[in-house]
N, C-alpha and C positions, 0 to 999 in steps of 0.2 A: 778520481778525476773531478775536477770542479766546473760545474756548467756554469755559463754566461750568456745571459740571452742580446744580441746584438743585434735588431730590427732593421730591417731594409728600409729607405728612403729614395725613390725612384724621384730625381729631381725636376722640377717644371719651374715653378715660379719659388719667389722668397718664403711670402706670405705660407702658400700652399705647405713647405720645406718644417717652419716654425708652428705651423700647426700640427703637422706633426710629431714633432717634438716634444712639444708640450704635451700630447700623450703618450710618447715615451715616458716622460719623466712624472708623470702621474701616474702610471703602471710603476715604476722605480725598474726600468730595465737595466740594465748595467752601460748602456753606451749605446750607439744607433751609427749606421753606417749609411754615406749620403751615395748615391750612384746617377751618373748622367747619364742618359743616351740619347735624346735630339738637341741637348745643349752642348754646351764648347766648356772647355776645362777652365775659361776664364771666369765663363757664367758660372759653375760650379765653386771658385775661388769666392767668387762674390756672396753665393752662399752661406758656403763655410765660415767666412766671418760672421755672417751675420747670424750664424748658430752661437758661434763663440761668444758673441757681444750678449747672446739672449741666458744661454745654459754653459758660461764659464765652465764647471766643474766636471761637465758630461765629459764622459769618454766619446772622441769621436773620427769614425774613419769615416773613409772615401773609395772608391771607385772609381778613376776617370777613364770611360773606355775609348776615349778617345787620343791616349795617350800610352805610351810605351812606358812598365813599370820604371825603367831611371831616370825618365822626365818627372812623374810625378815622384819620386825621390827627392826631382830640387823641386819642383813648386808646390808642394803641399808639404813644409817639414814643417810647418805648424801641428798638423793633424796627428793625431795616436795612434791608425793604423791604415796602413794600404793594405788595398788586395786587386790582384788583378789577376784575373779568369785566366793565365796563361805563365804557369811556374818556370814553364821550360823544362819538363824532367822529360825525360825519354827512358824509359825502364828497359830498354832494349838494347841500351849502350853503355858503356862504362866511362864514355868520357860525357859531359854535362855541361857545355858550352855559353847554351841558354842561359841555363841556371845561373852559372860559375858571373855570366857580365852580368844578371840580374844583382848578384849578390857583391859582388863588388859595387853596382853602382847604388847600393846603399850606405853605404861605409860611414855617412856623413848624416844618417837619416836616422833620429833615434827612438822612432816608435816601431811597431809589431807591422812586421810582413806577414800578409795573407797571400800565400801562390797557390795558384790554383794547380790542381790535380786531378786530372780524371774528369775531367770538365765539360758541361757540355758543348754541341758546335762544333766537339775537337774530335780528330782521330782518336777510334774505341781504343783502347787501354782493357788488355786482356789479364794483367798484373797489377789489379791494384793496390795489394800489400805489398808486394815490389817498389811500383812508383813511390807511395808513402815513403817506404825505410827511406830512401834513396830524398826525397824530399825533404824532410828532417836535415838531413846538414845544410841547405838551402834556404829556409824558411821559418818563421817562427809558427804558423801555423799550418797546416793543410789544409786547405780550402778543396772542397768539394761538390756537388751538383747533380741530382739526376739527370738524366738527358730528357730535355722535356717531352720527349712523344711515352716518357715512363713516369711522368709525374703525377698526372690526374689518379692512374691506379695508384701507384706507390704510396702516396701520401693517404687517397682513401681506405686501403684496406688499413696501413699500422695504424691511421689515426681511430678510428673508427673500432678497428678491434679493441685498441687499447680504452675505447670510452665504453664496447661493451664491457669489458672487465670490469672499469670502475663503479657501471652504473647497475650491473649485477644482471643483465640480461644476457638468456641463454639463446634467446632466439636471433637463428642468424641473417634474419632478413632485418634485424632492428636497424642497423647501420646504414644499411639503404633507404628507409625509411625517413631515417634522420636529415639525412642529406642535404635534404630544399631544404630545412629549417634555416634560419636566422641564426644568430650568434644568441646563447642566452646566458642570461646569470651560471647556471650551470654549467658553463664551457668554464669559466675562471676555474672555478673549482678542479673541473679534471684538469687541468694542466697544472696546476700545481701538484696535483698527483701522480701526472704522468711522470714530470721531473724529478719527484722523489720516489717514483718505482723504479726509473730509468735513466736519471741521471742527463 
C-alpha cells in the first residue's frame, strides 16, 4: 500500500491559507486539503484559486462543510479531491440510498472522492470493516476519524510508543515526559521512520 501524506488546512483568511502551503510544499507533501468551518463555500472557492494561482501543480482538495457532497461536486470540479465527513453508508442495510445519490452525483466530477466512514459526531458504527467493504463501491477512498473525546489518548499513546521504539528507550514514563516538549529537529527524523516501519 502506498502512503500519501495530505495535510489539513483549516481555512480563515487568504494570506494565512498560502502560508500554509508554502510549508506544505517545502516539507514536499504530496497535496494538502483546504476545509472551512466559519466561512462560506464561496470564501473557500475564493481561496482555492488563489492556491491554484500560487502552487499550480499541488495536488489539492477541499472540504466544504457547509455544503452537501453533490453541490461541491458542481462548484469545486476544479479541485483533485472532495471529502466530506458523511459517505452515507449504513452497514446495517443492504440498500445504500445515501451513498447510491452521493455517487451519482458525481458522475461529472473527475477527481477522488473521500466519504467519510465511521466518522466522528455521527452515530457509533459497531461494524467498521463492514461499513468499509460496503464503502469501497461508493468512494475512492475511506475517509476515517477518531471520535474526538478518543483522540488526545489515541494519538498519545501510538505516537509516542512508536518514538519510544525509534529513539530506543525502555522506560515507560519517557513519553509522558516528552509530551510539553516542543517540536524538534528529532521529530522529522521519527516520522520518517514511522512511515517506513508503518507505512
Amino acid at each position: 500500500m502506498t502512503c500519501k501524506v495530505l495535510p489539513v488546512i483549516h481555512v480563515s483568511e487568504t494570506r494565512q491559507v498560502l502560508r500554509n502551503v508554502d510549508i506544505v510544499l517545502k516539507a514536499e507533501a504530496d497535496g494538502v486539503f483546504l476545509v472551512n468551518h466559519d466561512k462560506d463555500w464561496q470564501h473557500l472557492q475564493r481561496v482555492v484559486k488563489a492556491v491554484q494561482d500560487f502552487a499550480p501543480d499541488l495536488w489539492l482538495g477541499i472540504n466544504s462543510l457547509d455544503l452537501h457532497p453533490k453541490q461541491a461536486f458542481g462548484f469545486f470540479k476544479s479541485v483533485d479531491g472532495i471529502w466530506t465527513d458523511n459517505g452515507g453508508i449504513d452497514e446495517r442495510s443492504k440498500e445504500q440510498p445515501h451513498a447510491t445519490m452521493i455517487r451519482d452525483a458525481r458522475a461529472n466530477y473527475d477527481g477522488l472522492y473521500f466519504g467519510g466512514v465511521a466518522f466522528k459526531y455521527q452515530r457509533p458504527v459497531y461494524n467498521v470493516v463492514g461499513a468499509a467493504e460496503i464503502a469501497t463501491d461508493y468512494m475512492d477512498v475511506v475517509t476515517t476519524v477518531t471520535p474526538i473525546t478518543d483522540w488526545q489518548e489515541s494519538i498519545n499513546y501510538r505516537v509516542f510508543g512508536l518514538a519510544e521504539d525509534y529513539m530506543g528507550y525502555d522506560d515507560p514514563g519517557y513519553a509522558e515526559s516528552e509530551r510539553a516538549k516542543g517540536p524538534e529537529p528529532e521529530i522529522v527524523k521519527f516520522l520518517d521512520w514511522a512511515v517506513e516501519q508503518y507505512g
